[in-house]
DSSP file (Angstrom, degrees, kcal/mol; ACC not computed):
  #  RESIDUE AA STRUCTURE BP1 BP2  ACC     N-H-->O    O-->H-N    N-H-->O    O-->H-N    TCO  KAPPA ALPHA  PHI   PSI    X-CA   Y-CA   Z-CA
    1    1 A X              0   0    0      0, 0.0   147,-0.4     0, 0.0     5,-0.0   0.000 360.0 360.0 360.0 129.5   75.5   -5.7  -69.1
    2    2 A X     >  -     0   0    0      1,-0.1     4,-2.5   145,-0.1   146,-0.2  -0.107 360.0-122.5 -53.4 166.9   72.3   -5.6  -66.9
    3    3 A X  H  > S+     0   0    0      2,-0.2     4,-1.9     3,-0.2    -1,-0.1   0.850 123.0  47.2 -64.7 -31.3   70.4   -3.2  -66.0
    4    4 A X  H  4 S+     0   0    0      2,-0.2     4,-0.2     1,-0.1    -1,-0.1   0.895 114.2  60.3 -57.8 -47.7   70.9   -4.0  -62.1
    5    5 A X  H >> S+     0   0    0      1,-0.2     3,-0.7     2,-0.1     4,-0.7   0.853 104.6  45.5  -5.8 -97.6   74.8   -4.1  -63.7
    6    6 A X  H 3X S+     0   0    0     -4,-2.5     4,-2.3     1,-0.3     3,-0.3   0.699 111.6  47.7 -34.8 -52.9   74.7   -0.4  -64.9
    7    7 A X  H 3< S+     0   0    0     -4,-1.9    -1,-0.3     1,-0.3    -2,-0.1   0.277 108.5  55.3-101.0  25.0   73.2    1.2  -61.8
    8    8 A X  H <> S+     0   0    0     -3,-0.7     4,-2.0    -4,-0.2    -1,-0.3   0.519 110.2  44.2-105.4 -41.3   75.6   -0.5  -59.4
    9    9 A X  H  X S+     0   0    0     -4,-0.7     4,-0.7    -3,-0.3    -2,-0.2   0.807 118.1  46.7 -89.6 -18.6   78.8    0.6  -61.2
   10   10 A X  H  < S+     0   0    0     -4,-2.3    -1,-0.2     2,-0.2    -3,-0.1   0.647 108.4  50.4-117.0  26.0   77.4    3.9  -61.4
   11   11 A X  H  > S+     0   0    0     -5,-0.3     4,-2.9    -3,-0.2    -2,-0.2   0.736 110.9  49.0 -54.2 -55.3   76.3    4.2  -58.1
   12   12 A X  H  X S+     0   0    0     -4,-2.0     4,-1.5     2,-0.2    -2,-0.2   0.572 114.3  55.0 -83.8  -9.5   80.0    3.0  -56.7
   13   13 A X  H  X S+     0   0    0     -4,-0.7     4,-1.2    -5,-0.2   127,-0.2   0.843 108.3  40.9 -72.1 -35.2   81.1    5.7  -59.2
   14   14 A X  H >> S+     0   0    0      2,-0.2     4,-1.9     1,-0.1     3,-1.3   0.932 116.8  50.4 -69.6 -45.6   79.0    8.3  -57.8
   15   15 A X  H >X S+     0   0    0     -4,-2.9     4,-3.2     1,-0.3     3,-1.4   0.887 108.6  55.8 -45.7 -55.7   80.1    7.0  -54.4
   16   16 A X  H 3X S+     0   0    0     -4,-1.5     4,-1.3     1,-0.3    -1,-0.3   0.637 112.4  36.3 -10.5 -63.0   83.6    7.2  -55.6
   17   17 A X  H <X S+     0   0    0     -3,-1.3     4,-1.4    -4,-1.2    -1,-0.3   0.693 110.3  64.1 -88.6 -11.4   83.7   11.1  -56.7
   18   18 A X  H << S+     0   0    0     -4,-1.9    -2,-0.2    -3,-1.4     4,-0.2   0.910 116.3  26.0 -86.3 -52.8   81.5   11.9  -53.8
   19   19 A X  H >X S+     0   0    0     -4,-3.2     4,-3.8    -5,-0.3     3,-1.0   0.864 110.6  62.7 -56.0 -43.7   84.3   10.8  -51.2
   20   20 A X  H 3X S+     0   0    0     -4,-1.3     4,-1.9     1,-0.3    -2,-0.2   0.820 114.0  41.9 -89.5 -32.0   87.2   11.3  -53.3
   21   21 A X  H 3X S+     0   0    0     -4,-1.4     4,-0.9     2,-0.2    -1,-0.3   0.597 115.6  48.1 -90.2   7.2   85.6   15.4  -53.0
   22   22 A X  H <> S+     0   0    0     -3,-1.0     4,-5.5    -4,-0.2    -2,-0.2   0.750 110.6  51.6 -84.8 -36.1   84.7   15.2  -49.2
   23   23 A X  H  X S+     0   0    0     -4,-3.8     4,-0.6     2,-0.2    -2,-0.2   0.756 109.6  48.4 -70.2 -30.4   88.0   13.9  -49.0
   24   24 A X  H >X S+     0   0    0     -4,-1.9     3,-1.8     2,-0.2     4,-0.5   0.988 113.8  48.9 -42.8 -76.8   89.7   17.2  -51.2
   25   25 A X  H 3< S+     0   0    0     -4,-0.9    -2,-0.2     1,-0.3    -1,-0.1   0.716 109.1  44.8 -57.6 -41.8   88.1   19.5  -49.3
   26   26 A X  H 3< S+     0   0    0     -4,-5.5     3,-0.3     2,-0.1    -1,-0.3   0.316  98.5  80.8 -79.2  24.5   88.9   18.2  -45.5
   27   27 A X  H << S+     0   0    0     -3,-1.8     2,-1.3    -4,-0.6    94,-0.6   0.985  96.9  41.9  43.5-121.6   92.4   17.8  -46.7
   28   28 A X  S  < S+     0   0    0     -4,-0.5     2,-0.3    92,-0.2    -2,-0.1   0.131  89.2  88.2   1.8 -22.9   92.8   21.3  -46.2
   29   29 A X  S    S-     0   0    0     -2,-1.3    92,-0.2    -3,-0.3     2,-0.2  -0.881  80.1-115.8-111.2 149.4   91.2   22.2  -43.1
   30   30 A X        -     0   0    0     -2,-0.3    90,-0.2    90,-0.1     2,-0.2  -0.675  36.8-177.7-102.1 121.5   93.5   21.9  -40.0
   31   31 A X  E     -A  119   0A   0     88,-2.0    88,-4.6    -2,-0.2     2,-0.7  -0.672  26.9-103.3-122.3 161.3   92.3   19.4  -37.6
   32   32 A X  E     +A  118   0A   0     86,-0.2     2,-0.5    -2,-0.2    86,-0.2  -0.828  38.4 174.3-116.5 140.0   93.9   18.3  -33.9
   33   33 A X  E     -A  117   0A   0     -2,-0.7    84,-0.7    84,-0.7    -2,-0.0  -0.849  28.2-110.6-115.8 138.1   95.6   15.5  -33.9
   34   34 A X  E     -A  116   0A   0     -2,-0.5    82,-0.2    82,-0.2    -1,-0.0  -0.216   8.5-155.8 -53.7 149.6   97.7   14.1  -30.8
   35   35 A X        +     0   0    0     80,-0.9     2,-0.1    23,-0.1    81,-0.1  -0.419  33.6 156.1-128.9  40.3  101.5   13.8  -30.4
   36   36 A X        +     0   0    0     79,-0.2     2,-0.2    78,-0.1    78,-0.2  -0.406  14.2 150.7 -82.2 143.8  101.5   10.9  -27.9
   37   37 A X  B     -D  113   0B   0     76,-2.1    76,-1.1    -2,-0.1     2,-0.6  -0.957  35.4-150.0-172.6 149.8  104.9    9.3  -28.3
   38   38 A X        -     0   0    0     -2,-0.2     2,-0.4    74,-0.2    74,-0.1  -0.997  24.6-147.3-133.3 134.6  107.4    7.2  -25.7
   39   39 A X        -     0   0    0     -2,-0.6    72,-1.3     6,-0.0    70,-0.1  -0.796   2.1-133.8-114.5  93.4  111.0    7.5  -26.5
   40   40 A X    >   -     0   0    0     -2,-0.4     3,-1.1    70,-0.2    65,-0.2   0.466  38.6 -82.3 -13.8 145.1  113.6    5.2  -26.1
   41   41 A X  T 3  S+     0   0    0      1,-0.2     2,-0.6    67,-0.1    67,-0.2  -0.317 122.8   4.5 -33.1 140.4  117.3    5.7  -24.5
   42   42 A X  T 3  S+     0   0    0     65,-0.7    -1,-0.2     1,-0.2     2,-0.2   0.055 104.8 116.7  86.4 -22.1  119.2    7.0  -27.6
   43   43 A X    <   -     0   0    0     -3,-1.1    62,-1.1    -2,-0.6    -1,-0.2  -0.426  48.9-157.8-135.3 142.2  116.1    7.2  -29.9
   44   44 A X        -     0   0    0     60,-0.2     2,-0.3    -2,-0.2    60,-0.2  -0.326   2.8-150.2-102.1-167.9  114.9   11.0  -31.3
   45   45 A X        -     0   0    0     58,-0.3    58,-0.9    -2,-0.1     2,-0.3  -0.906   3.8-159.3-167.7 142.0  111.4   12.0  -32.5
   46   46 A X  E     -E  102   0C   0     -2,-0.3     2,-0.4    56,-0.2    56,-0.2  -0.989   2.2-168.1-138.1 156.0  110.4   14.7  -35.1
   47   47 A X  E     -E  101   0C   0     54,-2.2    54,-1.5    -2,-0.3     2,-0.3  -0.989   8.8-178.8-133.4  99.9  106.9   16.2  -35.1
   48   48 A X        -     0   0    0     -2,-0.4    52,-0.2    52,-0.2    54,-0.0  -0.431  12.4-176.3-118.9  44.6  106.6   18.2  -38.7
   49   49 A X        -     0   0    0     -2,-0.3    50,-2.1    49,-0.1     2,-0.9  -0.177  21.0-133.9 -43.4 150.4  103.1   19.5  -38.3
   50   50 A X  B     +F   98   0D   0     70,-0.4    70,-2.0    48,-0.3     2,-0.3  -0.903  38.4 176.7-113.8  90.0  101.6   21.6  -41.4
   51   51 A X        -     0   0    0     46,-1.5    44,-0.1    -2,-0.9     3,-0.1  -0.859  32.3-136.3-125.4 154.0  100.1   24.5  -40.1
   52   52 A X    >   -     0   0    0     -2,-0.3     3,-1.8    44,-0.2    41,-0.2  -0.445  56.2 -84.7 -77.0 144.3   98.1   28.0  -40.9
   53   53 A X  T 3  S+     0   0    0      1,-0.3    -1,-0.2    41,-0.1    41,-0.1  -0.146 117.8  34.6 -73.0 130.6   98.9   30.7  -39.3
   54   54 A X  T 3  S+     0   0    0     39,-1.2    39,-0.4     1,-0.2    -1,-0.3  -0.375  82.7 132.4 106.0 -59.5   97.1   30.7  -36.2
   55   55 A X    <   -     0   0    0     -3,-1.8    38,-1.1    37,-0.2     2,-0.3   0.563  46.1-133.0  11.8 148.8   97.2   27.5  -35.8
   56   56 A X  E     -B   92   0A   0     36,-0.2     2,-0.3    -3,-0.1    36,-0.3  -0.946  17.7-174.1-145.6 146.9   98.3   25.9  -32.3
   57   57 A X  E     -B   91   0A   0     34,-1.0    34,-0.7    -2,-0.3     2,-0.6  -0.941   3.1-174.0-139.7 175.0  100.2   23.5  -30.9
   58   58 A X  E     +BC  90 116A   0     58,-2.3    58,-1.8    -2,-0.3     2,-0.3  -0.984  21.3 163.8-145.2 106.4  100.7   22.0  -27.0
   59   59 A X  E     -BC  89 115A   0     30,-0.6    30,-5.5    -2,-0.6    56,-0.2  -0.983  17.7-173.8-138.0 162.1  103.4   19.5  -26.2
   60   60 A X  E     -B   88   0A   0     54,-0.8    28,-0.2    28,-0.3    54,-0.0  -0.536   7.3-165.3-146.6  87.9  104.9   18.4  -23.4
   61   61 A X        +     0   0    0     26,-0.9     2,-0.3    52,-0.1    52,-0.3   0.089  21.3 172.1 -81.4-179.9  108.2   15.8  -23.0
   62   62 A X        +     0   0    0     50,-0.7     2,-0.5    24,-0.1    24,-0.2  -0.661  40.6  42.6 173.0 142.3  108.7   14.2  -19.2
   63   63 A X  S    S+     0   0    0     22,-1.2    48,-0.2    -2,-0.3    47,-0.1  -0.864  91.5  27.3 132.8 -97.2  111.2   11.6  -18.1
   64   64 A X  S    S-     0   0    0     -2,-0.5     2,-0.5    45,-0.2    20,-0.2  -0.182  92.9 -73.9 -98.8-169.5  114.7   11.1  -19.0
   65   65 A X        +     0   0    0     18,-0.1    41,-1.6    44,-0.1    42,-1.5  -0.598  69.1 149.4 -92.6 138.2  117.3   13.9  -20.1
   66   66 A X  E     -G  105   0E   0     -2,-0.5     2,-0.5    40,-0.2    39,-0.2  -0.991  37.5-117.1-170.5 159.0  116.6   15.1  -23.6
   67   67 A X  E     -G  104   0E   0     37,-3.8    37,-4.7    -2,-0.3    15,-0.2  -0.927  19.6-158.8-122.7 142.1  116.8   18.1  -25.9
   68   68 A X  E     +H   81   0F   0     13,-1.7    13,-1.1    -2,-0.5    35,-0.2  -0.651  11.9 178.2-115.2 173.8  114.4   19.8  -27.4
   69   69 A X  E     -H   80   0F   0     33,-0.2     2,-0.5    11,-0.2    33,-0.5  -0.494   6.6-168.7-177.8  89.5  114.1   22.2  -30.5
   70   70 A X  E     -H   79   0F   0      9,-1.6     8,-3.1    31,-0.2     9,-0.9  -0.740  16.6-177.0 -81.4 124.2  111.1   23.9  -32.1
   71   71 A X  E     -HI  77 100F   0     29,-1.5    29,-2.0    -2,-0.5     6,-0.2  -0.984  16.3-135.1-105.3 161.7  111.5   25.7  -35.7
   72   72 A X    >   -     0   0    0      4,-2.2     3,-2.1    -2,-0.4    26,-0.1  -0.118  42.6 -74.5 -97.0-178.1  109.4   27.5  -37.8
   73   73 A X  T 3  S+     0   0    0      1,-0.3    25,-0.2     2,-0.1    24,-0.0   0.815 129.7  45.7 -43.0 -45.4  108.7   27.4  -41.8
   74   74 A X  T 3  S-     0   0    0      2,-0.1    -1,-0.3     1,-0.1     3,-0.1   0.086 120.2-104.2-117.1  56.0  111.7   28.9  -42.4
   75   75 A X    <   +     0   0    0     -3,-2.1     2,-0.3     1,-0.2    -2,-0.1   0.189  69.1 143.9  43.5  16.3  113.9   27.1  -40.3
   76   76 A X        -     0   0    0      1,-0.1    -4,-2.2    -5,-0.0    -1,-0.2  -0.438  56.3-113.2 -52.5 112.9  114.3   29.6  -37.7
   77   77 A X  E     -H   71   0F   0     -2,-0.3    -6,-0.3    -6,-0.2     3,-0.1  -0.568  27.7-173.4 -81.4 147.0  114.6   28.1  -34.4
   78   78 A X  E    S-     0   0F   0     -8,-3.1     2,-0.3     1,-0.4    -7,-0.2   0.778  73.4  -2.8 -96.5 -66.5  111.7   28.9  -32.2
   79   79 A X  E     -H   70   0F   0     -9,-0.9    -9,-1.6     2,-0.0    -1,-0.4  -0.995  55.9-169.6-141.1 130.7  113.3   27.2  -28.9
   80   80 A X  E     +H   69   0F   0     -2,-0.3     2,-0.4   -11,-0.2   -11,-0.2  -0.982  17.5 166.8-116.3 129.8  116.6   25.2  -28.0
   81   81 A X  E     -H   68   0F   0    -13,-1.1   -13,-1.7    -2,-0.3     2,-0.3  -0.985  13.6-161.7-140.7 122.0  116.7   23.7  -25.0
   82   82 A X        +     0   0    0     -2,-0.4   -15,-0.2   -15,-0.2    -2,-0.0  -0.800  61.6   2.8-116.5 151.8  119.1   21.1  -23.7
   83   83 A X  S    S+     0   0    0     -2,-0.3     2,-0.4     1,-0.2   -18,-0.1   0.733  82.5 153.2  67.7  95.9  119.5   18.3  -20.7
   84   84 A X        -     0   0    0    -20,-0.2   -18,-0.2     1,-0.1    -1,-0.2  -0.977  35.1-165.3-160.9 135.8  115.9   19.3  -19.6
   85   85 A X  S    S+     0   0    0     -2,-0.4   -22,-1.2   -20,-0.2     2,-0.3   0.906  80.8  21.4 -91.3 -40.8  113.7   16.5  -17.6
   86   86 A X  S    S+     0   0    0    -24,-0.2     2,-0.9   -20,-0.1    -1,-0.2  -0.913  70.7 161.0-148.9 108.5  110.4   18.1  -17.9
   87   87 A X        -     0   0    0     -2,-0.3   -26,-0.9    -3,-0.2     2,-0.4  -0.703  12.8-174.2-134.6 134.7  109.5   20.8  -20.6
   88   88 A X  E     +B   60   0A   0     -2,-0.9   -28,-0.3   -28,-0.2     2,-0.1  -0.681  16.6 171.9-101.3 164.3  106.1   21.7  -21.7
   89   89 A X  E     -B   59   0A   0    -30,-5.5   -30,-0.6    -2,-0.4     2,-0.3  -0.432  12.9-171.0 177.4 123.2  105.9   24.3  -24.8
   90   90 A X  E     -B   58   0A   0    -32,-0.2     2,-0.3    -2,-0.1   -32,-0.2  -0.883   3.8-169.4-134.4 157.7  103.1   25.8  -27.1
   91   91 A X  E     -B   57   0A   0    -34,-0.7   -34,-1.0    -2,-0.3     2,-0.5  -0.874  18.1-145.3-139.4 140.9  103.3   27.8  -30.1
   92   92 A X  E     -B   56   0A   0     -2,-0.3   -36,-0.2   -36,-0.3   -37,-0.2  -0.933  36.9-114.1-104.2 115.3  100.9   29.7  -32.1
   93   93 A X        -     0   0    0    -38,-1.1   -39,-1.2    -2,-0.5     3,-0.1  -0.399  31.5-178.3 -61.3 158.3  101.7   29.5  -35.8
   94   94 A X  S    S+     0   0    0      1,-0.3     2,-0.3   -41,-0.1    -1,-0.2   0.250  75.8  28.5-126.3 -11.7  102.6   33.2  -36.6
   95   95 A X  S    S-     0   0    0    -44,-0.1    -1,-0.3     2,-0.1     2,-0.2  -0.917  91.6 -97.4-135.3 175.6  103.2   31.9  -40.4
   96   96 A X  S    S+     0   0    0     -2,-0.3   -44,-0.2   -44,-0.2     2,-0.1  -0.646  71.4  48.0 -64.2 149.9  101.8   29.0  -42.8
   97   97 A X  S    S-     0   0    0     -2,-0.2   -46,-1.5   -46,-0.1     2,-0.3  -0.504  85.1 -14.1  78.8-152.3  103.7   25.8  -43.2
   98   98 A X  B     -F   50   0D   0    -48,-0.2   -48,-0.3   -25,-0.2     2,-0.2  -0.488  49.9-159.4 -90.0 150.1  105.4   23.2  -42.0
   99   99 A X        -     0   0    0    -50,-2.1     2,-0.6    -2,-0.3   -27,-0.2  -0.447   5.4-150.9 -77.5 161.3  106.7   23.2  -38.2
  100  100 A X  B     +I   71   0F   0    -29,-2.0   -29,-1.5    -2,-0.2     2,-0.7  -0.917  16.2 177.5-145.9 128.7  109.3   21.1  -36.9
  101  101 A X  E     -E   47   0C   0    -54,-1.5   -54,-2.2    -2,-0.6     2,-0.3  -0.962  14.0-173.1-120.3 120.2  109.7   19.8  -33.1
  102  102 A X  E     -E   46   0C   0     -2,-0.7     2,-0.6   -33,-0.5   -33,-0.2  -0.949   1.5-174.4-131.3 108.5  112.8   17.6  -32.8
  103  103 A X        -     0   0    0    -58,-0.9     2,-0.6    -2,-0.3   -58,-0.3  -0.885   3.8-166.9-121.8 162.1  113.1   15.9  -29.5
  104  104 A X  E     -G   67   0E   0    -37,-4.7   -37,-3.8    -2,-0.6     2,-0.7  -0.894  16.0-143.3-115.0 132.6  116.5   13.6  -28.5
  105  105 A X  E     +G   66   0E   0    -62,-1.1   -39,-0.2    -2,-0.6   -63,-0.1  -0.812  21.6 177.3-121.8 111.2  116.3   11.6  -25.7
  106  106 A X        +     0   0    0    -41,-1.6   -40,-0.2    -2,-0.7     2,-0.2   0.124  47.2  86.5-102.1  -0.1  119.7   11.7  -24.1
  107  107 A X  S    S-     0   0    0    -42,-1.5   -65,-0.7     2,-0.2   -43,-0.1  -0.389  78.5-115.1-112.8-158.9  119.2    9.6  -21.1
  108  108 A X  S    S+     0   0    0     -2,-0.2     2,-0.3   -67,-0.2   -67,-0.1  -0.267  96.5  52.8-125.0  16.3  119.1    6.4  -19.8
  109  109 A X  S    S-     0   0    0    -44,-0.2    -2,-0.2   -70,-0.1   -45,-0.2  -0.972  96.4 -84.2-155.2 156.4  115.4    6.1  -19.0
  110  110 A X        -     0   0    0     -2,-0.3     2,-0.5   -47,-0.1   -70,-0.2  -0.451  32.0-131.3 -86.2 169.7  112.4    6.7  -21.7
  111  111 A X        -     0   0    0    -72,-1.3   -48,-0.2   -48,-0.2    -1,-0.1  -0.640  12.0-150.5-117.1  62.1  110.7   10.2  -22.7
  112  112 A X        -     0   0    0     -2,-0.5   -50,-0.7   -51,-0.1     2,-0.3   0.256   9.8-157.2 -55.5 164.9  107.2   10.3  -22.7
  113  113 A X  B     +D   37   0B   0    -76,-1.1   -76,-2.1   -52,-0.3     2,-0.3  -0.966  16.2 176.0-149.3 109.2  105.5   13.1  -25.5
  114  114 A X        +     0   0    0     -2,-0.3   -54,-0.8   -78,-0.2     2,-0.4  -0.994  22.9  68.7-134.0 159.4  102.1   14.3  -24.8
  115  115 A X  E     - C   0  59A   0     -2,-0.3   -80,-0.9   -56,-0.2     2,-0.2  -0.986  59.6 -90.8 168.1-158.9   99.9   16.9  -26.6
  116  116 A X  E     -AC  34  58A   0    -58,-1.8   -58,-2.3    -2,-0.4     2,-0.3  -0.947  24.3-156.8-144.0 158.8   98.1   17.9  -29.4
  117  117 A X  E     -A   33   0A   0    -84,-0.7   -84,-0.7   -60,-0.2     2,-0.3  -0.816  26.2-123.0-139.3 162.6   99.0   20.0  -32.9
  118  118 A X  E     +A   32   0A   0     -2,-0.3     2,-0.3   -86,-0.2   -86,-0.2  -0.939  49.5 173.1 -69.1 100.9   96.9   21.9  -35.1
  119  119 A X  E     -A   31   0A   0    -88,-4.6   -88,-2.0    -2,-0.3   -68,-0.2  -0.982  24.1-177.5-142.5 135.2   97.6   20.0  -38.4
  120  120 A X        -     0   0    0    -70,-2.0   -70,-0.4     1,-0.3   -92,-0.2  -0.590  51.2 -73.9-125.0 173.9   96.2   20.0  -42.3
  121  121 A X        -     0   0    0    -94,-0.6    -1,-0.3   -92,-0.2     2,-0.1  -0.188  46.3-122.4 -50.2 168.7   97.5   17.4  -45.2
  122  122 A X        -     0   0    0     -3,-0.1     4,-0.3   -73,-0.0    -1,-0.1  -0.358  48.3 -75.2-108.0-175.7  100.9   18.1  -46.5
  123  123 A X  S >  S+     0   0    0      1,-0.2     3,-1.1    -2,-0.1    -2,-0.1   0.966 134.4  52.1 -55.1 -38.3  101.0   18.8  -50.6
  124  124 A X  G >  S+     0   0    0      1,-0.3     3,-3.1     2,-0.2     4,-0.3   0.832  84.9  91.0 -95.6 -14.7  100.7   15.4  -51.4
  125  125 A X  G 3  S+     0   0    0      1,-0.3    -1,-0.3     2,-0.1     4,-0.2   0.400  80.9  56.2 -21.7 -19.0   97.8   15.2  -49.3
  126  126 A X  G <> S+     0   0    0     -3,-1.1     4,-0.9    -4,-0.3    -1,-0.3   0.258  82.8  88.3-120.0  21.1   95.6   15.9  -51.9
  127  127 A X  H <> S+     0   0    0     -3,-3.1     4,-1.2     2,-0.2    -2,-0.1   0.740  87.1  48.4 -47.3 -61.6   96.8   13.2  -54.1
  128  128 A X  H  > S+     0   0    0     -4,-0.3     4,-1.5     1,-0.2     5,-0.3   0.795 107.3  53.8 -82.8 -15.8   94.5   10.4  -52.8
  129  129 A X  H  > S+     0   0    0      1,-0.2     4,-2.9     2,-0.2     3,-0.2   0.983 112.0  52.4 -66.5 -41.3   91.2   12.6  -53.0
  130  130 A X  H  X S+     0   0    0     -4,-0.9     4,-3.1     1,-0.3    -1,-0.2   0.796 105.3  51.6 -32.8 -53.3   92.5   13.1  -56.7
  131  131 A X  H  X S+     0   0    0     -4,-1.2     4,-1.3     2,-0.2    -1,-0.3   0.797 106.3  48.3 -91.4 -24.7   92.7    9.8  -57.2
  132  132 A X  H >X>S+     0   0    0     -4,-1.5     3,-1.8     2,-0.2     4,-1.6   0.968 117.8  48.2 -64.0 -66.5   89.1    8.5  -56.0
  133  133 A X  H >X5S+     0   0    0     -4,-2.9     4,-1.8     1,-0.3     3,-1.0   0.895 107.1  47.6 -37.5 -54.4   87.7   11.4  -58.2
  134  134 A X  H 3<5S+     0   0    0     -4,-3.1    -1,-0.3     1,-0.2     4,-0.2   0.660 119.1  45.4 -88.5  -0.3   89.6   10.7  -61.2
  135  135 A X  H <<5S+     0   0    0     -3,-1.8     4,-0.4    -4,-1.3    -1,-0.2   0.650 107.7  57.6 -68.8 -19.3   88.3    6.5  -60.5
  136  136 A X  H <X5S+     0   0    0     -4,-1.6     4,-1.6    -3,-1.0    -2,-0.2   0.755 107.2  49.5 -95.0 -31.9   84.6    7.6  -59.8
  137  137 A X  T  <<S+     0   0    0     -4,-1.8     4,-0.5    -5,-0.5    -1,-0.3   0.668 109.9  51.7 -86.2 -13.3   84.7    9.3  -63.6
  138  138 A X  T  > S+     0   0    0     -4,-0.2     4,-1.4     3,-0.1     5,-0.4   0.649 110.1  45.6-100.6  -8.0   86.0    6.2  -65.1
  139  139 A X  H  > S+     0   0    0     -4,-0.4     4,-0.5     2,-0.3    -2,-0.2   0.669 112.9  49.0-104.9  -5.7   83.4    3.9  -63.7
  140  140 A X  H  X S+     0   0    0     -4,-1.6     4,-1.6  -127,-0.2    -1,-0.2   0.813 112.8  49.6 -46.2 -42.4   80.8    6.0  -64.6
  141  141 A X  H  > S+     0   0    0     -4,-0.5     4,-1.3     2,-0.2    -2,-0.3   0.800 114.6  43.8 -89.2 -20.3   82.3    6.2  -68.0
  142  142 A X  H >X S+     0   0    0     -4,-1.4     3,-1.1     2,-0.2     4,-0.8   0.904 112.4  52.9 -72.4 -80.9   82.6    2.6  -68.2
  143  143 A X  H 3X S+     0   0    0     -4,-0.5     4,-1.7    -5,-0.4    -2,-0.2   0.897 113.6  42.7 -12.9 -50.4   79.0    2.1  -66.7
  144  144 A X  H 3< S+     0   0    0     -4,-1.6    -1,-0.2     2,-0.2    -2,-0.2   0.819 118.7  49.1 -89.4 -17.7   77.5    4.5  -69.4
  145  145 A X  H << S+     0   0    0     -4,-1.3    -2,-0.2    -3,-1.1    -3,-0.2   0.999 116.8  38.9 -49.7 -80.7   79.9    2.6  -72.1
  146  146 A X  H  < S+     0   0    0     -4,-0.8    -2,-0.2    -5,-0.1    -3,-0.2   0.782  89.4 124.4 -69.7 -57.3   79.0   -0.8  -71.2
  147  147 A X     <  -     0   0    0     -4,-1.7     2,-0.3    -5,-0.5  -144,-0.1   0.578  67.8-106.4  11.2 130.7   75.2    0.0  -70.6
  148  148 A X              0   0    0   -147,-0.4    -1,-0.1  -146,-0.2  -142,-0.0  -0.777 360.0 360.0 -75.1 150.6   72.5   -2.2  -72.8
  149  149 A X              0   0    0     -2,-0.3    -1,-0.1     0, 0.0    -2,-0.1   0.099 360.0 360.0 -80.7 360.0   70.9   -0.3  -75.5
């Protein structure tokens, strides 16, 4: 292997663990992401943010007849609400984990969804940072294998 080789695969190695730990760490931190959604005649939507206590989230359905149905980590419904046209509703997490917003769109016409959630990775989330780390450590170790003497 060249030298030009060598310091290109452990370059993309470094790059490799260097992402694959940017990537750990925001993986954790609760970011907001939008909950823009259109819903069909017949057709439901469930919104299962993962959030830390504190956390917030802002939604608002408009359109056809639909029900809605907020619970909390431990499946304790928050809010039920049925046959509703226009319902706004925000929550503050009062615990960690995941939320669940279920609405069903019971009319004839579709059910626009707009907002935002407070939202982290879920467990497995931290899966793919994993898996860039543990790549970036075999192409360095290959790099420093393969190396000329």
């Amino acid at each position: 292997m060249s030298q030009k080789t060598f310091y290109a695969m452990l370059a993309a190695g470094a790059v490799f663990i260097a992402v694959g730990v940017a990537a750990s760490i925001y993986s954790g931190v609760a970011v907001k992401v939008p909950l823009d959604n259109t819903l069909g005649p017949g057709l439901s939507d469930e919104i299962t943010p993962e959030m830390d206590e504190g956390n917030s989230l802002s939604i608002h359905a408009a359109g056809s007849t639909f029900d809605f149905t907020a619970q909390d980590p431990d499946e304790n419904t928050l809010t039920s609400v049925k046959d509703q046209t226009d319902y706004r509703y925000g929550l503050t997490a009062s615990k960690p984990g995941e939320y669940r917003i279920t609405i069903k769109n019971t009319g004839d016409s579709d059910v626009v969804i707009t907002g935002t959630a407070q939202t982290k990775a879920g467990p497995l989330g931290f899966t793919g940072p994993m898996m860039l780390i543990i790549t970036g450590v075999i192409v360095v170790g290959l790099s420093l294998r393969f190396r000329r003497r």
